[in-house]
C-alpha positions as a printed Julia matrix, in Angstrom:
512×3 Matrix{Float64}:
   0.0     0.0     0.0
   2.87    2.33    0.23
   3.5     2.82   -3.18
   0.48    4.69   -3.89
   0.63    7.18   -0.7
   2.27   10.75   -1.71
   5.53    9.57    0.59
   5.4     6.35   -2.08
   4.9     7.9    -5.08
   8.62    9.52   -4.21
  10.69    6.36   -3.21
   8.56    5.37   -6.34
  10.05    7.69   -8.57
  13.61    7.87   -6.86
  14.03    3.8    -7.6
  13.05    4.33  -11.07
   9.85    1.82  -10.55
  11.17   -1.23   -9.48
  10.48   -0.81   -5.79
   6.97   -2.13   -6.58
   5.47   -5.06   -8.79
   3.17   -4.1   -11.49
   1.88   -6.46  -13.9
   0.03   -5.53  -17.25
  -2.21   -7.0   -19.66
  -4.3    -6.14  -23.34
  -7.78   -4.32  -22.74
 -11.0    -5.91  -23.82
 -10.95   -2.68  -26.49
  -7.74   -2.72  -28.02
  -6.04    0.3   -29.68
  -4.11   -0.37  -32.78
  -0.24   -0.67  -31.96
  -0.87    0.16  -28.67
  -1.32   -2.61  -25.46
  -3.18   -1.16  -22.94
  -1.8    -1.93  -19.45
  -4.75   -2.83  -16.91
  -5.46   -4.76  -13.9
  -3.91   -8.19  -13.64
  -7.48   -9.8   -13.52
 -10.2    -9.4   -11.16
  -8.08  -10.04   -8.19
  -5.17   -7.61   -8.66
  -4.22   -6.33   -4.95
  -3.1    -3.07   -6.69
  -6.83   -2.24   -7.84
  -8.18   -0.32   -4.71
 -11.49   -1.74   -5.4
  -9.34   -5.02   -3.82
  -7.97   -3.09   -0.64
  -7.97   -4.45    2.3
 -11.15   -3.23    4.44
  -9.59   -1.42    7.09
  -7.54    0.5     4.45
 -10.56    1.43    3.39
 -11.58    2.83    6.65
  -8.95    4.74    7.33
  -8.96    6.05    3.58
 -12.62    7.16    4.58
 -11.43    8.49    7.84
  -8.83   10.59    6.38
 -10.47   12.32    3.33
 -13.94   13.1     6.08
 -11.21   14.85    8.65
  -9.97   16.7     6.03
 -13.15   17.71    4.72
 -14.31   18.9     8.41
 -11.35   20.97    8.63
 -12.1    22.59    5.47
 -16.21   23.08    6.24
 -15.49   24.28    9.68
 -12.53   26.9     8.37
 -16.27   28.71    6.94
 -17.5    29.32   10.04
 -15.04   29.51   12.39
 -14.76   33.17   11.96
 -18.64   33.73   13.42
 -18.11   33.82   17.47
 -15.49   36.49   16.52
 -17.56   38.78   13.91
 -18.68   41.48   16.74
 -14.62   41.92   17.3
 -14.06   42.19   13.58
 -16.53   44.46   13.15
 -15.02   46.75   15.55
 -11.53   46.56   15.21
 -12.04   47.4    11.3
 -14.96   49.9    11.99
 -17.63   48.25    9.78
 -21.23   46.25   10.44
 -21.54   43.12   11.38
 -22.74   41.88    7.88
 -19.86   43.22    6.22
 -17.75   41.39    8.96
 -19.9    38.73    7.88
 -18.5    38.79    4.44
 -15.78   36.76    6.1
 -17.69   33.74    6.35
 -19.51   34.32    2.8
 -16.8    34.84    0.54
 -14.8    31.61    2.2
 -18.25   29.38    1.37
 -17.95   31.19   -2.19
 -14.66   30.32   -2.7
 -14.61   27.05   -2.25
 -18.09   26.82   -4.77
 -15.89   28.62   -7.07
 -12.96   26.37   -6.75
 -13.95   22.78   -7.8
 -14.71   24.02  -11.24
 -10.84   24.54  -11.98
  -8.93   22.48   -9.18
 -11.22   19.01   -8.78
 -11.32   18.21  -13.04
  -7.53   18.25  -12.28
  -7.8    14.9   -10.56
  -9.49   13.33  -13.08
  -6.07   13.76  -15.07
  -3.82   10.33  -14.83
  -0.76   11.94  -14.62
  -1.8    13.61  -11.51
  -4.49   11.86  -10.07
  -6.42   12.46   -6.59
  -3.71   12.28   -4.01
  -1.62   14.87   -5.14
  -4.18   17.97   -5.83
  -5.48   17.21   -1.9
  -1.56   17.58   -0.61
  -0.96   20.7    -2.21
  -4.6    22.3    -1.86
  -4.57   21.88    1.89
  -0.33   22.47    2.33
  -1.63   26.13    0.52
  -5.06   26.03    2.76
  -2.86   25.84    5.72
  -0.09   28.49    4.92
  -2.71   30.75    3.97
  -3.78   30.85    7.42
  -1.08   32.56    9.21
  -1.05   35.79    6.77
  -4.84   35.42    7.69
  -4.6    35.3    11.52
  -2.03   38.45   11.34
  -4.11   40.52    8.98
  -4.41   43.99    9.88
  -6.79   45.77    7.23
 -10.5    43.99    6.16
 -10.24   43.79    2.43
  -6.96   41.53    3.07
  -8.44   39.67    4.96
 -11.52   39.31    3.07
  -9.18   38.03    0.06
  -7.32   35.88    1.92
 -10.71   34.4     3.31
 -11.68   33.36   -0.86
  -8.56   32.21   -1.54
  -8.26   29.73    1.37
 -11.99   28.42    0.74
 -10.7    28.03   -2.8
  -7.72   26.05   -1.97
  -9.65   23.95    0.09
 -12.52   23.19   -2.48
 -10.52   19.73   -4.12
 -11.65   17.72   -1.49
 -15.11   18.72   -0.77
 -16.21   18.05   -4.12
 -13.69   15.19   -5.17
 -14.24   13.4    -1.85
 -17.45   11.76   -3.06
 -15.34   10.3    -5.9
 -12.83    9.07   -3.89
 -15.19    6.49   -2.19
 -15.94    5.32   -5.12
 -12.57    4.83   -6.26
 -12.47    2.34   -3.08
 -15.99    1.37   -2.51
 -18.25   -0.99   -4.66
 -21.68    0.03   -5.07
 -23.11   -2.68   -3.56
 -20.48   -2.74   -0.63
 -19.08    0.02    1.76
 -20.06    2.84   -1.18
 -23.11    4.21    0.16
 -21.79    4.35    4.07
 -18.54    5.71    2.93
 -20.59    8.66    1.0
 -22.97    8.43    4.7
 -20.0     9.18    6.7
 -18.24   11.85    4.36
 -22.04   13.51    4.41
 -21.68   13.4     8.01
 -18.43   15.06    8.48
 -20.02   17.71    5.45
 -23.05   18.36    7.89
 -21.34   17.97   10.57
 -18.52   20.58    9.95
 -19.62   23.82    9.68
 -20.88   23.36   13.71
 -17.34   22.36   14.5
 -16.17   25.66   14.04
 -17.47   27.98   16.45
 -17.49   24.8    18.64
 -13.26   25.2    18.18
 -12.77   29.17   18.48
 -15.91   29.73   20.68
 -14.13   30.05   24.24
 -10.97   31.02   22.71
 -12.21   33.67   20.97
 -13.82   35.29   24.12
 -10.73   35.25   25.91
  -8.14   36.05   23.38
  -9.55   37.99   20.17
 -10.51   37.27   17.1
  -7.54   36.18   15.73
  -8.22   33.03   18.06
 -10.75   31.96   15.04
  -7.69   31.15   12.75
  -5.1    29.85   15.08
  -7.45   26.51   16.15
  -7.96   26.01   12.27
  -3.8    26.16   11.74
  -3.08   23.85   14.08
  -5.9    21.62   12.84
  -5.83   21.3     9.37
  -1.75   21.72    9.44
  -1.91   18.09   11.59
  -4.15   16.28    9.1
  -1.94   17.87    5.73
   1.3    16.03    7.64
  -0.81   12.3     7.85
  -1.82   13.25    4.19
   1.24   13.63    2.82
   2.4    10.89    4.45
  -0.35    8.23    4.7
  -2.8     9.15    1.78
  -3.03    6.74   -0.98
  -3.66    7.15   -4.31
  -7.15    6.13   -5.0
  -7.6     6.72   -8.53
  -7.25    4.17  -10.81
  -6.44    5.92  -13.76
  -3.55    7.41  -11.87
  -2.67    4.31  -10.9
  -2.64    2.65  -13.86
  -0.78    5.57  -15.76
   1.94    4.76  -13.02
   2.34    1.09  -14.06
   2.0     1.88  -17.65
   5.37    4.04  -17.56
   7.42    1.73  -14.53
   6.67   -0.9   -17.62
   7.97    0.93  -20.2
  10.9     2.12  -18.57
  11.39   -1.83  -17.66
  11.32   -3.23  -21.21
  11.89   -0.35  -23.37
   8.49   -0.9   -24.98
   7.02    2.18  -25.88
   3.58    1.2   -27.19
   2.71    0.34  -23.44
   0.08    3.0   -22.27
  -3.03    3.23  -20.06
  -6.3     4.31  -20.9
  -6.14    7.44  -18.9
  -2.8     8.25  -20.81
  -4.5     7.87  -24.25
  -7.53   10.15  -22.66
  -4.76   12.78  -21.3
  -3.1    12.67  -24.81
  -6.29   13.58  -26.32
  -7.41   16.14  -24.58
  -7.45   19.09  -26.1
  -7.58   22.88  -24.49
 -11.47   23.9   -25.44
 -12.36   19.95  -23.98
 -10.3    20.34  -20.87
 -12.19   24.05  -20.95
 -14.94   22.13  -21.2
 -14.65   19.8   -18.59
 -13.36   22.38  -15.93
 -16.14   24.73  -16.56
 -18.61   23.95  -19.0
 -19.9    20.95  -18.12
 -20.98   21.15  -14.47
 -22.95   24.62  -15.22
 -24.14   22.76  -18.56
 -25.74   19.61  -16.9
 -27.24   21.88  -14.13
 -29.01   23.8   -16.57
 -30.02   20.51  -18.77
 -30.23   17.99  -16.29
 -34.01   18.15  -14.39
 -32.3    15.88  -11.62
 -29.24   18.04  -11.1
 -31.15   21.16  -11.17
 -33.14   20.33   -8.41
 -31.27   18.3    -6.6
 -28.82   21.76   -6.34
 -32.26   23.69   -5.82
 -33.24   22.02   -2.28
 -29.69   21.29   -1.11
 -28.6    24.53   -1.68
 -31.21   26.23    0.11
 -30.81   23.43    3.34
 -27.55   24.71    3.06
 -28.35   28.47    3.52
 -30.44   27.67    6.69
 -27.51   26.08    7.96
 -25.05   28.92    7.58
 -28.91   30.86    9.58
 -28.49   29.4    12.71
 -24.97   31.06   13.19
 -26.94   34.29   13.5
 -29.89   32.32   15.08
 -27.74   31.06   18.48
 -26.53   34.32   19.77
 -29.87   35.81   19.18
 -31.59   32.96   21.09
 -28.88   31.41   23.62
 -26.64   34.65   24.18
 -30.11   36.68   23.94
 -32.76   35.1    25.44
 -30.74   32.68   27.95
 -27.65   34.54   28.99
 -25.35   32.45   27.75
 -21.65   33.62   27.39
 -19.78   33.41   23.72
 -18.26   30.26   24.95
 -21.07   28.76   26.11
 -23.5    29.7    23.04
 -20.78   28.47   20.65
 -20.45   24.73   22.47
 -24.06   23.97   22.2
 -23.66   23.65   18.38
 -22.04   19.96   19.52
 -26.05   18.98   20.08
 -25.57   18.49   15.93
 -23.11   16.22   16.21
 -24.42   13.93   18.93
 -28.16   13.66   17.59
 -26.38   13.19   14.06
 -24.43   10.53   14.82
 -27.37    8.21   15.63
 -28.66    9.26   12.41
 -25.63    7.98   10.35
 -26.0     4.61   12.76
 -29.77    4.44   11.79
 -29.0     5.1     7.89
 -25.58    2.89    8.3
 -27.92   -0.23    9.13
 -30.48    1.0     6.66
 -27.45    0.53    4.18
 -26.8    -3.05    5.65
 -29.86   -4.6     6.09
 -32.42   -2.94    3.47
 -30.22   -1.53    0.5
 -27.61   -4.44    0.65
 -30.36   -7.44   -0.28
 -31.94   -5.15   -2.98
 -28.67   -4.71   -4.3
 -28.26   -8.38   -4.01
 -31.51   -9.25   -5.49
 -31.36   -7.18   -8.41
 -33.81   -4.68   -7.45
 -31.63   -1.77   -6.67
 -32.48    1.35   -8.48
 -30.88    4.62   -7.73
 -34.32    6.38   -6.99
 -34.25    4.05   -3.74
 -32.04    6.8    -1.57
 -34.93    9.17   -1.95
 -36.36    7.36    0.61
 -33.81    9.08    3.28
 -35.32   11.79    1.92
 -38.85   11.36    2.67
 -37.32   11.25    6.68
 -35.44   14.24    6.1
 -37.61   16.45    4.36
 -40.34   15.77    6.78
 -38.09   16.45    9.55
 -36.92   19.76    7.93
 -39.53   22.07    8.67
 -41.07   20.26   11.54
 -37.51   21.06   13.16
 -37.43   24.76   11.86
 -40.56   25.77   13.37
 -39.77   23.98   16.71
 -36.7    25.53   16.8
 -38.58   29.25   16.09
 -41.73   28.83   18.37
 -39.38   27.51   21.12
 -36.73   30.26   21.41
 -38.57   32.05   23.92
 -37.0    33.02   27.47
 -39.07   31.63   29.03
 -38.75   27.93   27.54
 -35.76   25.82   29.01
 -32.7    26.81   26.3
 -32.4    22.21   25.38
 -35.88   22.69   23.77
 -34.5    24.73   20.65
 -31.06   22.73   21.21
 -33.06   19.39   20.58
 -34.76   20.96   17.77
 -31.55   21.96   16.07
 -30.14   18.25   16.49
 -33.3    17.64   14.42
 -32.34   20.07   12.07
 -29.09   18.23   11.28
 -30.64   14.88   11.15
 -33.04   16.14    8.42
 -30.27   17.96    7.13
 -27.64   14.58    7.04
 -30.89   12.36    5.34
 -31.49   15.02    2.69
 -27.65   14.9     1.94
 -26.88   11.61    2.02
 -30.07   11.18   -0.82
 -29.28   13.5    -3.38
 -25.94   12.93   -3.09
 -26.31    9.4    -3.04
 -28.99    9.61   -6.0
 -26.84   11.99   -8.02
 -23.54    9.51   -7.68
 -25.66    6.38   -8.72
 -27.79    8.74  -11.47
 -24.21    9.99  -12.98
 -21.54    7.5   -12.92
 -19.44    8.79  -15.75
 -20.18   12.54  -14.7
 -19.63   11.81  -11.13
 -17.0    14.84  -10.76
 -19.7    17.38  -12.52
 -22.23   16.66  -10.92
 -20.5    16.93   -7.44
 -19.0    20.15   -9.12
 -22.07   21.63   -9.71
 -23.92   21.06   -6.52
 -20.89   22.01   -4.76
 -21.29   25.41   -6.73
 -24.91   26.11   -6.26
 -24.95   24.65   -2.61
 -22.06   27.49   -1.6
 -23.81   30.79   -3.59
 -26.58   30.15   -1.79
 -25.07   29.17    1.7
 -22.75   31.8     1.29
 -25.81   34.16    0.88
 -27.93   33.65    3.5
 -25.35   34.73    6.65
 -25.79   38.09    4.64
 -29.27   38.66    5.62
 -30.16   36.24    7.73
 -29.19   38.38   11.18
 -31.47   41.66    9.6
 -34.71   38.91    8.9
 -34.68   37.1    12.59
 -33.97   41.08   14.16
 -37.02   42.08   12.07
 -39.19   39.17   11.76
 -38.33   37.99   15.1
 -37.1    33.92   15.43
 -40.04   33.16   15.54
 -41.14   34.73   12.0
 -37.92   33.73   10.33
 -38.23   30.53   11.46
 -41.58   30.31    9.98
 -40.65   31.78    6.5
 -38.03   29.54    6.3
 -39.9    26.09    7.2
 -42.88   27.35    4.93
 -40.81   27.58    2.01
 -39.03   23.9     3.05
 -42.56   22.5     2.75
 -42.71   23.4    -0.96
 -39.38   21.14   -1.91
 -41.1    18.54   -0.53
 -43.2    17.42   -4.2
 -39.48   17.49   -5.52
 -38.2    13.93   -3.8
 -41.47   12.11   -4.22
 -41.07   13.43   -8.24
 -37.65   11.69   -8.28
 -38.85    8.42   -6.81
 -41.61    7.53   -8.79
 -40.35    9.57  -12.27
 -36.74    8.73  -11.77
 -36.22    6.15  -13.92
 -38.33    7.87  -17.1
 -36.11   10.94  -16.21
 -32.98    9.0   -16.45
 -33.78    7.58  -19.76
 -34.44   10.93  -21.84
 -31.11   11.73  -20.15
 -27.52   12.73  -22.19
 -25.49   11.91  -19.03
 -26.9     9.82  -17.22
 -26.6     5.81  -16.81
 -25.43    2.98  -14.99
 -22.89    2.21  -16.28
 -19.52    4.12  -18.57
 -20.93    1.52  -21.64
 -24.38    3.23  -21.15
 -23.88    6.54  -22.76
 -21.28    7.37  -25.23
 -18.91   10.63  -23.51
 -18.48   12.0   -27.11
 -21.92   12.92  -27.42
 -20.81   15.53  -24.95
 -17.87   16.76  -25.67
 -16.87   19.23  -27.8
């Protein structure tokens, strides 16, 4: 296994390729005076598909710590947004562009970083080393900032540095996960850590940040994400098969001297041209959003769950701080009621992975349009918990009341993600990246949106108003998952992109 980690790929490169066997044989689609190095059979330990399961695990492990690192780095910033606001002389919303224009950047950013690791000569490991090793210098010039706009820019730029693995992550559990294996708990847990992220942040700077400034908000996320970049670097594997393929296809040539030995993701890298890779990069995931039915609104309702999320970090302080008397500290640690009431949701869904989607899957009778039914849970749960959370945030109700109801929240909010996510990765195998890419996009414009306002509505609608706006217009998207479960499979058909399998749908109809 060391030979595809980022600390293998050098003593890989510095033996000239014979530190590791690779074995080769002709594809099922041959290419004339070409051989096409691939797996050595079924079996080949070298195919991560074949990894050992707690490899696996900690593969999973590593890529969700890395993407809570990068989710809570958006709001971090928010216990310390009063001190920002005053040491720079501005409003609190424009302090609050802090928090916006990091959730921007890193919707901006898989659109030209993540179709980079789609490239075999590069592959998945790589982009994640040096987009967090950037993420994490970026923070220091960002702690010691002394004027807003810098700080502001430095804010984008880290979110955008960060973006690889928040939309590539998905992929990479399927680069180790079978479909009708560990795939769909993998994708659970990295939808957990997703969720489950932007709450760590004020969680990490909350107490620190009332004690020692707001530059406390950066220093926890340093020290943090600089840890997990040094087990990356050194323990990450490479997950992507073309990459890992590519690798073998040149160790052989430089063995035999053969030069018509390549791998299919070196013949794709050869052909691609500068308006495709254009294409790919940027094109595609805004075309399919704007094409696809299934994309569209899948990005519609996650992006605004999304927004509400990024609400309650003006919600808290108005109710806990507000209404209860709680200090920064204290306000900022009850956002760890997401986590706990969350993590019996990804047990719950975990066994509903093992025990109902497992003997479909083994029966034949697995259809993508099955993970709407976390949905059903989750969007029923989504307003219920929004107006329990707004018609309990009164002084004069005990303060766990709204705290239970926002544990709610992030239950409906994990079973919403975890089915359209899970739906779009099943619904657009080939365009797995895009499709990640887009709701990425579309999810962050809109989360990054709401913190703008958000404070102004609950101050002039009151909690209890906002609250009920909100879960009205949550009751709407409901029609949208019972639409995908029953029209799913019609939808998929008139489909360009989507399919079951690569074989399905021919890429070149696509491309330009």
């Amino acid at each position: 296994m060391l030979s595809t980690t980022a600390l293998g790929t050098l003593l890989h490169v510095a033996s000239g390729g014979r530190v590791f066997r690779i074995q080769a044989e002709k594809s099922e689609r041959p290419v004339p005076d070409k051989k096409i190095v691939t797996w050595d059979g079924e079996n080949d330990p070298e195919n991560p598909k074949n990894w050992p399961m707690w490899f696996k695990c900690w593969i999973t492990f590593l890529i969700c710590t890395m993407t809570v690192f990068v989710y809570l780095g958006s709001s971090i910033v928010v216990p310390g947004l009063p001190l920002i606001a005053d040491e720079f002389h501005v409003s609190e919303s424009v302090a609050g562009l802090s928090m916006s224009l990091f959730i921007w950047g890193y919707g901006v950013g898989p659109l030209v970083l993540s179709p980079i690791t789609e490239v075999a000569k590069v592959g998945r490991t790589w982009p994640y080393v040096a987009s967090i090793g950037l993420f994490v210098i970026l923070q220091v010039p960002t702690a010691l900032c002394g004027n807003l706009p810098g700080f502001l820019v430095l804010r984008f730029l880290a979110g955008f540095l960060g973006s690889p693995v928040l939309a590539t992550g998905g992929a990479s559990m399927g680069d180790v996960w079978n479909l009708d294996g560990g795939f769909m708990n993998a994708i659970g847990c990295w939808g957990f850590a997703a969720c489950g992220g932007p709450g760590m942040g004020p969680l990490l700077s909350g107490f620190a940040t009332q004690d020692r400034g707001w530059h406390w908000t950066i220093w926890p996320l340093l020290c943090g994400t600089g840890l997990v970049w040094l087990v990356t670097v050194a323990l990450l594997p490479e997950t992507s098969s073309a990459a890992i393929l590519s690798r073998r296809a040149r160790a052989l040539r430089r063995a035999t001297g053969d030069a018509s030995l390549v791998s299919e993701g070196e013949l794709k890298d050869a052909s691609m041209t500068p308006s495709h890779l254009l294409y790919e990069t940027l094109c595609r995931p805004v075309l399919m959003t704007f094409t696809e039915p299934v994309l569209f609104f899948s990005d519609l309702y996650i992006a605004y769950i999304y927004g509400i999320t990024f609400c309650f970090f003006e919600a808290f302080p108005l109710t806990f701080q507000g209404h209860h008397g709680f200090s920064l500290g204290k306000s900022s640690s009850c956002f760890i009621t997401g986590w706990v009431v969350c993590s019996v949701a990804l047990l719950l869904y975990c066994l509903y992975n093992v025990y109902v989607a497992a003997p479909r899957f083994a029966s034949g009778r697995w259809r993508p349009e099955f993970r709407m039914e976390a949905c059903f849970l989750g969007g029923v749960l989504f307003p219920i918990s929004l107006f329990w959370f707004g018609w309990t945030s009164f002084g004069g109700v005990h303060w766990s009341v709204p705290l239970l109801a926002y544990g709610f929240f992030q239950c409906a909010v994990f079973y919403l993600f975890q089915g359209f996510l899970g739906y779009l990765g099943e619904n657009y195998p080939i365009y797995m990246a895009s499709a990640y890419a887009s709701n990425g996009l579309f999810r962050a414009l809109l989360g990054g949106a709401f913190p703008l306002f958000s404070t102004q509505m609950f101050r002039r609608l009151t909690i209890q108003g906002g609250c009920s706006l909100l879960g009205g217009l949550a009751i709407l998207l409901l029609p949208i998952t019972g639409a995908f479960y029953w029209t799913g499979p019609r939808l998929r058909a008139r489909s360009k992109m989507a399919g079951t399998t690569p074989a399905e749908k021919s890429p070149s109809s696509t491309e330009v």
